[in-house]
N, C-alpha and C positions, 0 to 999 in steps of 0.2 A: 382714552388711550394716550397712550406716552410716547413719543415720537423720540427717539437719538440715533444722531448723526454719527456715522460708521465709518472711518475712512481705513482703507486696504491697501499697503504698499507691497507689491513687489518688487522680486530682485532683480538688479542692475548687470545681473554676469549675462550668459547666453545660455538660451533654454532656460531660465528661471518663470518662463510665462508659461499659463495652462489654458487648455479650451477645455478643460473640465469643469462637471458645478462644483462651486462652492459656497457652505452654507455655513450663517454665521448666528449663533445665542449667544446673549447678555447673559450672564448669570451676577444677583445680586444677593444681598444680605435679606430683600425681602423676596427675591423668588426668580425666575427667567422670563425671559421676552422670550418671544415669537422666534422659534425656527425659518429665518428668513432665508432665500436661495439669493444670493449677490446677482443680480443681473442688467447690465447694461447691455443689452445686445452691441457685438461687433467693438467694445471696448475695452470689455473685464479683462486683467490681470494678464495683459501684454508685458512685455519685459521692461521694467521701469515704472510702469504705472503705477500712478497712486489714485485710488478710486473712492467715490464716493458714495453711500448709499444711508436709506432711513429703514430703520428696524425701530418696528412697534413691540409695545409690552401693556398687558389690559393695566396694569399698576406700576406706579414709581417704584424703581427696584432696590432703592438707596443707594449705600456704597457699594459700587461696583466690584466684583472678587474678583471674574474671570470672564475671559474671552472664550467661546468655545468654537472653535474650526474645522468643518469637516468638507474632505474632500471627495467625490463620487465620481467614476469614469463615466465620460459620455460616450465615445464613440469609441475612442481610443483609449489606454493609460496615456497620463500626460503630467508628469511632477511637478511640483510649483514649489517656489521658493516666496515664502513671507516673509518682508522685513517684519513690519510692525504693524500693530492695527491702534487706532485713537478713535477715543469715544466722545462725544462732544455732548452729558446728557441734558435732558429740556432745562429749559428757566434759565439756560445760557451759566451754568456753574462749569468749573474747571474743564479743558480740554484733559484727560488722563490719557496716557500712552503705555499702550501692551507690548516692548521687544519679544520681537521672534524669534527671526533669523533661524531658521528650520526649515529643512525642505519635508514635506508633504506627499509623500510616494504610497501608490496603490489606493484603497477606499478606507481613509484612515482621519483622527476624529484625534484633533488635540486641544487643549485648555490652555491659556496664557494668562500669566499674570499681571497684572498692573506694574510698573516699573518700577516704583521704592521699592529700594534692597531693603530685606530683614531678615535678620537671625530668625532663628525658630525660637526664640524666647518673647519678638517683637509681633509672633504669630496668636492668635490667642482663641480662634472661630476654628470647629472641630473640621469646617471643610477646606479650608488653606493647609491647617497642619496634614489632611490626609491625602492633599497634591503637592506636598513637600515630598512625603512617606513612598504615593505611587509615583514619581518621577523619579526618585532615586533606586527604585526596586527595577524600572524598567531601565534604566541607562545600567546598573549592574549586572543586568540579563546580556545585553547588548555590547557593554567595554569590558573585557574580561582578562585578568592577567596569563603570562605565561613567561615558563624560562625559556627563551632564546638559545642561549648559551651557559652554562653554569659558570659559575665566579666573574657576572659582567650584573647591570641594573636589570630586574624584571623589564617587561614591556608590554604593549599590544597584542592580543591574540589575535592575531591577521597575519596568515601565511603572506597573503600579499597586498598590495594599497586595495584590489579588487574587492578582498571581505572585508573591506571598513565599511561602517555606516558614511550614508550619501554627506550627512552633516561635520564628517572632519574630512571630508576629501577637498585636490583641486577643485575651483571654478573650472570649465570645460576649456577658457579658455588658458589659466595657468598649465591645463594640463599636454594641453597643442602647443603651447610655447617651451613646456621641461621638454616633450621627448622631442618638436622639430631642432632645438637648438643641440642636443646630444648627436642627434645624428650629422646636423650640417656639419659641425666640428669632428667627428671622426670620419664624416665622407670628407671633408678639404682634407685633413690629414692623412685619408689611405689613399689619397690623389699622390698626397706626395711622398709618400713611401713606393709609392710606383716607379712615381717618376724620379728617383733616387736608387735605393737598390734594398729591395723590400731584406729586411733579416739581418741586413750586415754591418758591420762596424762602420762611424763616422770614418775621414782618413784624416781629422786637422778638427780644431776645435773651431774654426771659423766654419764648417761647413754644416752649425748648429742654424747659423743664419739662413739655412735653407728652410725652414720649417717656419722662416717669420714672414709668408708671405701676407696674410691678411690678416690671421688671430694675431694684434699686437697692443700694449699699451705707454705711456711715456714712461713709466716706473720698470717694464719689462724692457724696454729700450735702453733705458739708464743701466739696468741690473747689466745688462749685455757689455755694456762700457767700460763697467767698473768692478765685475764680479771677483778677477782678481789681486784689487786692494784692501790690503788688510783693513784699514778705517774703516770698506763698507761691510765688511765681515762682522765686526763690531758693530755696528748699525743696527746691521740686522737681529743681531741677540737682542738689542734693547727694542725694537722697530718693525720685527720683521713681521710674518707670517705665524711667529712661537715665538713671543714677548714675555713668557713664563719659565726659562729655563735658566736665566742669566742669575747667578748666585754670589755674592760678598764670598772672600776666602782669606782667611784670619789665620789659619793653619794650612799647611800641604796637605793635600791626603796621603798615607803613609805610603798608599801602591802608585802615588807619583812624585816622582824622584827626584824634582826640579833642582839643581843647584843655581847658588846666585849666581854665579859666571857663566850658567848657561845663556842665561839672558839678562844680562848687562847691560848688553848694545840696542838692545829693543827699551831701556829706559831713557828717560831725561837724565841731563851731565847732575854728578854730584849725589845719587840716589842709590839704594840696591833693592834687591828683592825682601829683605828684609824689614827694612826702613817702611818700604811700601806696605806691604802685608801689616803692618802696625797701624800705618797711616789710614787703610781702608780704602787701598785704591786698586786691591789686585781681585780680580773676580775670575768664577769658574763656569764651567758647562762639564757638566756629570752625565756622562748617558749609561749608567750603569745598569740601569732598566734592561737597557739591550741587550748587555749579557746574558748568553746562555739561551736567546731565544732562536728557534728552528727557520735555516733558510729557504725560500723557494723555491720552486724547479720551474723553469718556465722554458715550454717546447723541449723540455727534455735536460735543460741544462739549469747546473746548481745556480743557485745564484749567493750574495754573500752580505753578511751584517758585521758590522762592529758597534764594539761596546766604548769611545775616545772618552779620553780627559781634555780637555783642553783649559789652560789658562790665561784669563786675558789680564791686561793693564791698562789703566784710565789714563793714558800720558796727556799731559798739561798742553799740548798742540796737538795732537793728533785723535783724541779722544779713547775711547774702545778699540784697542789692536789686542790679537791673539799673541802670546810667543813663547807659548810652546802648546804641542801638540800629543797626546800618546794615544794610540789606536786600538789597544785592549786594556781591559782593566787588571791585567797581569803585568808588572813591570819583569822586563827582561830581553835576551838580546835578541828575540821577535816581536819586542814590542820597542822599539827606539821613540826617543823623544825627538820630535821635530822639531826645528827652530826654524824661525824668519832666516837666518844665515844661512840655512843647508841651503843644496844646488836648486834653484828658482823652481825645477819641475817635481821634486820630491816636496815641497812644503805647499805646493798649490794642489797635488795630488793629496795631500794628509787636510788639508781642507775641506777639499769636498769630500774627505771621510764622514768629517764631522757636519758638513750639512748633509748629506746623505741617510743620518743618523737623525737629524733634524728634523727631513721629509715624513719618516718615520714616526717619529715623537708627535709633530704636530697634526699627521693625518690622523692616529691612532687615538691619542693620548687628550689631546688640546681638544681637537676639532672633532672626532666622535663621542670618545667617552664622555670629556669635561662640559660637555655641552648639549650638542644630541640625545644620547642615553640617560643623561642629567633630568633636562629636563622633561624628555617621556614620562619620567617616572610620577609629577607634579601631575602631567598632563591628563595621566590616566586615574588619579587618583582626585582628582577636580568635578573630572568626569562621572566618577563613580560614589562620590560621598558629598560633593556640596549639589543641592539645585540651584535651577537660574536666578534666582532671589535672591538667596545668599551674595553678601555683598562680596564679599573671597572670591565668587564665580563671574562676577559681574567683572571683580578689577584686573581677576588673571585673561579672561576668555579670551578678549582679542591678541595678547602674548604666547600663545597655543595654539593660533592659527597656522594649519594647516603640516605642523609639525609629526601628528603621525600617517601622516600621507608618505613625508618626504622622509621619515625613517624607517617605515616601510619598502621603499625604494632602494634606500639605502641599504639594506640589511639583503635584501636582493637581488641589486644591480651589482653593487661596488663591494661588495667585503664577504658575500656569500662565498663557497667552495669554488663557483665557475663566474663567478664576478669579475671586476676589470681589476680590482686589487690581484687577483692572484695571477695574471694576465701578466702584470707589468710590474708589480712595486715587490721589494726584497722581502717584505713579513707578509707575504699574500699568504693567504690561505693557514694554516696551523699558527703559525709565525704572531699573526695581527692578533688572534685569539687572547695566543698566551702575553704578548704584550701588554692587552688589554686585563687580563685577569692579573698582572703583574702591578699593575698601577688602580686596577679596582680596592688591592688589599690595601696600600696606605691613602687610597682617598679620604679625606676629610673634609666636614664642611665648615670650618677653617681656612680650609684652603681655596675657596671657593667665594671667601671675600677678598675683595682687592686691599684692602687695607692692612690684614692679616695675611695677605700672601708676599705681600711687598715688603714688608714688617719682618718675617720668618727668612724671607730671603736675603735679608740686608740690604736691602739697592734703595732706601728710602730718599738717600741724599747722591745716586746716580746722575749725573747730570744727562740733559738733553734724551734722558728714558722719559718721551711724549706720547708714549703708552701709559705710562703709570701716571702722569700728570693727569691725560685724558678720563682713564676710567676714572680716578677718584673724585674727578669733577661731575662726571653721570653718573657715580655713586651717590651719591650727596643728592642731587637731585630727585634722585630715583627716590632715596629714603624719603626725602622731605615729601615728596607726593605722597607715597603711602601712608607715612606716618601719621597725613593728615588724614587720609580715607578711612585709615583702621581708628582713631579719631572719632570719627564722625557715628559710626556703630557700633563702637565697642567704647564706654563711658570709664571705665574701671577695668581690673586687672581682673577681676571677678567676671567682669562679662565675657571674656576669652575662657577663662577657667571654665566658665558653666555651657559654653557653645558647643555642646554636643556634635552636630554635624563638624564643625570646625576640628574639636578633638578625634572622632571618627578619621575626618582626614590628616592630621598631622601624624596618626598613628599605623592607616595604611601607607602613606609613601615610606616610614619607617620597616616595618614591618612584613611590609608587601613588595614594595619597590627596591629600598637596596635593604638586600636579605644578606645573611652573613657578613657581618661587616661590622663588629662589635666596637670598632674604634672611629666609627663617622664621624660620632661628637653630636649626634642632631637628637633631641630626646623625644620619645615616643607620645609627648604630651606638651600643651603650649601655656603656659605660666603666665605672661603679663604682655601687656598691647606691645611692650619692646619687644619682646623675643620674634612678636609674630612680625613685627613692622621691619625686623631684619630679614626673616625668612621668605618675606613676600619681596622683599628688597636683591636680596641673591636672586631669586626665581625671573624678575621680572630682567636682573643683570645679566644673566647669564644669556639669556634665549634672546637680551639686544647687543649690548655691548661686549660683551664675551666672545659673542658667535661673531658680529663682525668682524671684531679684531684676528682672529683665527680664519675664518672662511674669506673674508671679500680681497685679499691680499695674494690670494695662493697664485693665482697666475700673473700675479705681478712679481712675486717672487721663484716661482716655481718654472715660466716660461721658456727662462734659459738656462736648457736642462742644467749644463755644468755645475749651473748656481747652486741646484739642490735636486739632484739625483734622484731618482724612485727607485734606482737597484745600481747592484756591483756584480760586475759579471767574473771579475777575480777578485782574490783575495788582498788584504790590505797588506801594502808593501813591509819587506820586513830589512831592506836595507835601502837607505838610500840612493847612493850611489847608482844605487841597479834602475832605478826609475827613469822610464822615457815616453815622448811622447805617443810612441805605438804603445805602451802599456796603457798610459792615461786612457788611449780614446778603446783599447780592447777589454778595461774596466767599465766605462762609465756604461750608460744606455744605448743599446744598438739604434737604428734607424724607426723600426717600429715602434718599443719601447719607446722613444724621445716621443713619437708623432701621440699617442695615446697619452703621455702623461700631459704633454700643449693639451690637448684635446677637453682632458676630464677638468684639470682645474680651472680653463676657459670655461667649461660649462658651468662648473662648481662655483666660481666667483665671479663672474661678471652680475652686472646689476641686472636684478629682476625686474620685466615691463610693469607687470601690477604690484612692484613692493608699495606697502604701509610703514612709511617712514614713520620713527622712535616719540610716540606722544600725538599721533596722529590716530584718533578714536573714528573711524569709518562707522561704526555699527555703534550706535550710542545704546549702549550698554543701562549708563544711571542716566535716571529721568530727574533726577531732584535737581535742584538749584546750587546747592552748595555743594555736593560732587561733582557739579559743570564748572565752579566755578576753582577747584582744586584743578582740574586738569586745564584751564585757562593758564593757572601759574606756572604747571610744569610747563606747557609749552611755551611760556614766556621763557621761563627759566632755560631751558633748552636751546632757543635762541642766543640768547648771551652767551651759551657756552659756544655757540655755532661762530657766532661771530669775533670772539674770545681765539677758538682755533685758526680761522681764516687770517684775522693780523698776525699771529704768531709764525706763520706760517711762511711768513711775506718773506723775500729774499734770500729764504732756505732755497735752496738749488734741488733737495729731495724735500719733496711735502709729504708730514704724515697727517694724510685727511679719511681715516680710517674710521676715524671715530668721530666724526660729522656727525650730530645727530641726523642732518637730514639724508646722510648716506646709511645709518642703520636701521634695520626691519623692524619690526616690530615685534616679531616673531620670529621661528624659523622654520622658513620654507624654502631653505635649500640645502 
């Protein structure tokens, strides 16, 4: 008989242990071991535990294929979660490692692979290739597309996170930490809408500060300070929360009407608008998007959107100032251009038009579409055409964690017909829809590299834009890690060409994922190790670095309301003069409204307790040596950048430390 040693880990969350049997076969190239029942009385497969046992086989089985797992109720149902299982066989030859990471629910009976990633070209024994074939047929029974909405990305068929399978959902305890901290945050906030005057207008914009009794941070403190100076107005285009909208302007647009002597006095001595605009130092904010889209009713009352122009100047002391303002994209004598000179309460009013506009862009645009929706679409189609072997599923998995949970919630809680968007923000409800289907038609994935997006925009040579210095630094990164992985599996340009599973999938997220959309730019088929080493490059940017920069800042910018408004309760002023401060506070967000929007992006960007910091492999995925030793470099590399942003940082009075590798997820799970 042939003795090998069996070690059994399970998971580290809660509930991941079972008091059920569980029974474990060898399957090899020459045949199976012994259907052995794992049993250490009073020890097995506690939460955490890593177990030890010997399974016999009457014959040496050779190269080990497969782990086979099956689970039977004892008393109760009781689900387990397996990390991994290693096999140590006789004569003391290679410890081999089988990744799991599956939970195991009802009387159910699964095979694991041995840990070298391989194509199906690297497969070559008719029984591997046909636990490629039945893995993939059963995850396509199980992930299955649907339109959500028309003219947005396919996604999930799960009306709710409830019909997802157990294996993309929360850990029980991420899930007791999303909904206890949604509610603490809207119970301290309908405390103090009580104890304020629940429905009604603020009377003073200092009596925002009522709402900052405990949700607070130094960046939300600061915004409160300074929200209205123009510099940090500016800031924030290159800095903010929506670091994607700030655009080079080389020409006027025809529908804004700027003259040079409008803004003169907002230049450095000796300069004009002209001079500048040649020089490459006057930029825009377009929210032309906005036009034309449907406002919300909330409690009965309209609420209101605009479409602004705004154009800013890079002055040689002051940096990023606005100076001038137009609040539709109609020029005419209800749309006046605002300037820095007009009366102090009409030019800080036409501000917060344009973050208002911002709120908008970045919840919709940035932060669901360019990122959430985005990446589902990889998610689901990883799911559905690569197995666990495949090296593509190996390097995305942990970057997908737990992301259709939280867009399932999403799609649910926040942006549904009776969700908190239509609640409180001005596109709630029809509004966000068509926003989104307005910005799904010129999506490109172009634009969804940083290099190419910053390139398109003109801002290459923007100064102190430490957004765009950042990403391109984790751009770079990101690609050098992949491009060694894809590397290491794929030898030639040929062995992408011929990866059937790999082409399967390049052609569903095309095809399947974003439908109607003839000018993406992404092609239905993958050519050479570069095209793929970019694509796995955006994929793995967007769902770290992208999402951070978009989501972990929202309540640092978004806390004090003024700063960036979730709705207008009147319409944009159409002279100035007429502007005061009972207008300002009977526009902006009533008492409620203000408490709910503190509430959502507290919950939406503060730091997750169990995030998976950027390059941080929890679930070791590759077993080989030389894939260990690729993500050894990124995380060195990543370091550098860490400590690269921290001195630059030093004696800035605002730090942007957004883009901290060790403050971005790994995924998105929020």
């Amino acid at each position: 008989m042939e003795v090998y040693t069996v070690t059994v880990a399970t998971g580290t969350s809660e509930y991941s242990g079972t008091n059920n049997y569980i029974y474990v076969t060898l399957v090899g190239e020459k045949g199976e071991s012994e259907r052995t029942v794992l049993d250490n009385p009073g020890l097995d497969f506690c939460r955490g535990a890593v177990d030890k046992y010997k399974v016999t086989s009457p014959l040496h089985l050779g190269s080990l294929l497969l782990v086979r797992l099956e689970k039977q109720k004892y008393w109760l149902e009781d689900n387990w979660f397996c990390r991994y299982v290693t096999v140590e066989p006789p004569g003391g030859d290679k410890v081999l490692t089988f990744p799991c990471y599956r939970w195991l629910i009802g009387d159910v009976t699964v095979e694991i692979r041995e840990g070298t990633a391989k194509t199906q070209r690297d497969d070559s024994l008719p029984q591997l290739l046909e636990h490629r074939k039945t893995e993939l047929q059963e995850r396509q029974k199980i992930y299955r597309w649907v339109t959500w909405a028309p003219g947005i990305p396919r996604c999930i068929d799960a009306a709710t996170e409830a019909d997802l399978p157990q294996d993309v959902r929360f850990d029980n305890e991420k899930r007791s930490d999303f909904e206890h901290s949604l509610k603490y945050a809207l119970l301290e906030l309908s405390l103090k809408k009580l104890a304020i005057r629940f429905g009604k207008s603020w009377c003073d914009l200092d009596d925002f500060k009522r709402i900052f009794w405990k949700l607070r941070s130094p960046i939300a403190e600061y915004c409160m300070d300074h929200w209205k100076e123009d510099r940090f107005f500016g800031y924030q285009c290159m800095n903010g929360s929506n670091p994607r909208m700030v655009q080079r302007c080389t020409k006027l647009p025809e529908n804004f009407p700027v003259l040079p002597n409008m803004v003169r006095r907002s230049m450095a001595p000796r300069t004009n608008l002209d001079k500048e605009l040649k020089a490459g130092n006057i930029y825009l904010l377009d929210y032309s998007i906005m036009d034309g889209v449907p406002c919300n009713t909330i409690n009965g009352k309209l609420q209101y959107i605009a479409a602004p122009l705004c154009l800013l100047y890079h002055h040689p002391d002051d940096g990023l100032i606005p100076i001038a303002i137009q609040l539709d994209q109609t020029p005419g004598p209800d749309a006046p251009i605002f300037l820095p000179r007009d009366p102090p309460l009409a030019w800080q009013l036409a501000k917060m038009w344009v973050r208002h506009s911002e709120f908008q862009v970045f919840q919709v645009l940035s932060h669901l579409l360019r990122t959430h929706l985005v990446v589902e679409v990889f998610c689901v189609a990883t799911l559905r055409q690569l197995p666990s072997v495949h090296p593509i599923h190996k390097l995305l998995a942990p970057h997908l964690r737990y992301t259709l949970e939280i867009n399932c919630r999403g799609r649910n809680q926040l942006i549904s017909p009776t969700g908190i968007f239509k609640r409180v923000v001005s596109t709630g409800g029809d509004g966000l829809l068509i926003l989104a289907q307005k910005e799904y038609k010129v999506l490109t994935y172009r634009s969804l590299q940083p290099h190419f997006d910053f390139l398109d925009r003109g801002v290459s040579q923007l100064p102190n834009y430490f957004y765009r210095e950042h990403s391109l630094m984790l751009w770079e990164a990101i690609l050098r890690f992949v491009s060694g992985t894809v590397s290491l599996y794929y030898l030639s340009d040929q062995d992408v060409q011929e990866d059937l599973e790999l082409q399967a999938w390049i052609r569903e997220i095309v095809q399947e994922g974003f439908t109607d959309l003839p000018k993406f730019g992404l092609p239905s088929n993958l050519s050479t190790k570069e095209e793929l080493s970019t694509l796995l490059t955006m994929v793995i940017f967007t769902c770290t670095a992208q999402h951070a920069a978009t989501n972990n800042g929202q309540f640092d910018w978004c806390a004090w309301v003024p700063n960036t408004p979730c709705t207008m309760r009147h319409p944009p002023p159409t002279d100035k003069d007429a502007v005061t401060m009972e207008m300002i506070m009977d526009t902006l967000p009533d008492v409620s409204q203000s408490c709910v929007q503190m509430a959502i992006t507290w919950h939406l960007g503060r730091a997750q307790p169990d995030a998976i910091p950027l390059g941080q492999y929890t679930e070791e995925y590759f077993t080989e040596g030389r894939a260990q030793e690729l993500i050894d470099k990124f995380r060195t590399e990543l370091k550098e950048i860490e400590d690269h942003i921290v001195r630059q940082s030093e004696g800035h009075e605002l730090k942007y430390l957004f883009l901290l590798p060790s403050r971005i997820e790994n995924s998105i799970t929020i």
